[in-house]
C-alpha positions in Angstrom: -50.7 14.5 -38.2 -51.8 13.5 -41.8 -54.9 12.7 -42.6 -56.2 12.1 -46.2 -59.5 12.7 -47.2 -62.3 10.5 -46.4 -62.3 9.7 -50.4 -59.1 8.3 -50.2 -59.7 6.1 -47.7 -61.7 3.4 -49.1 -61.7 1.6 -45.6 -63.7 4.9 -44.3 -66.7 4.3 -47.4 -70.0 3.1 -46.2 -70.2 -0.7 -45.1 -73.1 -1.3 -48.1 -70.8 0.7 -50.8 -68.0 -1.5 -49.6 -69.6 -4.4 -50.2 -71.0 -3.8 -53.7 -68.1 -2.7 -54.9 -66.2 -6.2 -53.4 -69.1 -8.1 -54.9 -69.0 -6.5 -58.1 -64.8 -7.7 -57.9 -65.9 -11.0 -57.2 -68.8 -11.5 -59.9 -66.0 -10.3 -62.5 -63.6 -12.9 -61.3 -66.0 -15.7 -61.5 -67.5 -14.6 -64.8 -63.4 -14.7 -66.3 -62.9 -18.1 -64.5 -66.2 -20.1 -65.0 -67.3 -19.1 -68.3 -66.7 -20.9 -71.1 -63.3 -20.6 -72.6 -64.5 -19.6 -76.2 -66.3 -16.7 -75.0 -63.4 -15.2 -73.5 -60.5 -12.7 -75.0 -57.6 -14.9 -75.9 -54.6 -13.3 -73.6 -50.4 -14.7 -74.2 -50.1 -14.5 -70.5 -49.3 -17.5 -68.8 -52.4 -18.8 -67.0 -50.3 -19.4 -63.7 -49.8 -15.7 -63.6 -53.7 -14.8 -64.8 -54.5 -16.6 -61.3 -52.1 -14.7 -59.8 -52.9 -11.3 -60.8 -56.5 -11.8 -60.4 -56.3 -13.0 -56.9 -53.5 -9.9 -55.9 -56.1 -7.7 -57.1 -58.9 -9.4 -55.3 -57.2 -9.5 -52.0 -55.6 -6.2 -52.8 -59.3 -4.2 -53.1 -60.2 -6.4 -49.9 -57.4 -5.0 -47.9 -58.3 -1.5 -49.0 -61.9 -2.1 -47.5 -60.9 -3.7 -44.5 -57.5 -3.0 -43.9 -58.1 -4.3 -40.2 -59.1 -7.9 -41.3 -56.2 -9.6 -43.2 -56.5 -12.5 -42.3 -60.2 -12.9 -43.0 -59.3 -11.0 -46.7 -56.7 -13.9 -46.9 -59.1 -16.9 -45.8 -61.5 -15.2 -48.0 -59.9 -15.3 -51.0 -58.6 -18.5 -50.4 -61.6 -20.0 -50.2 -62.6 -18.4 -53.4 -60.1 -19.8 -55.3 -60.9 -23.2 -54.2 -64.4 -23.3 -54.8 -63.3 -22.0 -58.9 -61.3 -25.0 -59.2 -64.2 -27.5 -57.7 -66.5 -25.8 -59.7 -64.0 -25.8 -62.6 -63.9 -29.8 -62.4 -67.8 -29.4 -62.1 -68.6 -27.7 -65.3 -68.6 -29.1 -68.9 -67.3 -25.3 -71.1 -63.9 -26.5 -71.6 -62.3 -25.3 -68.0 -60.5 -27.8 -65.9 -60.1 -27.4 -62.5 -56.4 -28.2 -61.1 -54.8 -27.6 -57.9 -51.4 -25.4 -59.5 -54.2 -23.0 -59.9 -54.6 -22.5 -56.8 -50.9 -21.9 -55.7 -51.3 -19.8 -58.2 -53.8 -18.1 -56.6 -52.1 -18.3 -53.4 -48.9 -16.3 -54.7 -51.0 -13.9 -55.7 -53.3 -13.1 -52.3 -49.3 -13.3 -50.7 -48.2 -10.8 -52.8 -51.7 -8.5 -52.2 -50.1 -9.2 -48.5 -46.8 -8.3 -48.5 -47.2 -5.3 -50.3 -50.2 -4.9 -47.8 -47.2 -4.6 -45.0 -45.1 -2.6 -46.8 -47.0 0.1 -47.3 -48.5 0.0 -43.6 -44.7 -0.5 -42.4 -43.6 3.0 -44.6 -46.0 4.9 -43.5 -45.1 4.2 -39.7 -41.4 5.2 -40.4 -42.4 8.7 -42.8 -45.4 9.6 -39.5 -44.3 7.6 -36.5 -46.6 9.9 -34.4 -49.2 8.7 -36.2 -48.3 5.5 -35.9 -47.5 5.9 -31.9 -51.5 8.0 -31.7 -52.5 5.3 -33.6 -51.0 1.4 -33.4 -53.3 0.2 -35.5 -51.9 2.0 -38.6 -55.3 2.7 -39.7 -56.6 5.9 -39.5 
């Protein structure tokens, strides 16, 4: 059976590393998306697709930590993206909170998903007696 090293599992790392790490991804997200607009690089991506990427990669480093919680990962960042856009609304630096944002935002954390599944799904066909010693798929 395959097993990768314990450095390449992130889901293996220490519960308080884990946790810094997550909150050091989430303090970067709400620093790009509550500070003021002015005092951010100025990017020709679509801002649809900013929320999206950002919320794939926040759900996407949350799956690697706790690859047996996706739903929690999902409510998560859900709930994260929500409370931007209320606070968003809140704040007087130029940000407006709006509710596309958050499908945006949504498309993203389903796309951290699905590729989420893939992978898991792969690596049951290339080791399926892994996957049989193991139905969890997490090792």
């Amino acid at each position: 059976m395959l097993t990768l090293p314990k450095v390449l599992q992130p889901h293996r790392q220490p519960l308080a590393l884990r946790l810094a790490a997550y909150s050091v991804a989430v303090s970067v997200l709400f620093y790009l998306t509550l500070a003021p607009s002015e005092d951010l690089p100025q990017e020709n991506i679509w801002d649809k697709a900013q929320h999206g990427i950002a919320w794939m990669v926040l759900a996407g480093v949350g799956l690697l930590f706790w690859p047996r919680r996706p739903w929690r990962i999902v409510a998560f960042s859900m709930f994260i993206g929500a409370l931007v856009e209320v606070l968003q609304s809140a704040m007087p630096f130029g940000r407006d909170g709006d509710v596309r944002d958050l499908v945006g935002d949504g498309v993203g954390v389903a796309a951290a998903l699905l590729v989420w599944a893939l992978i898991r799904a792969i690596g049951r066909k290339l080791y399926p007696q892994a996957a049989a010693a193991n139905p969890s798929g997490i090792t």
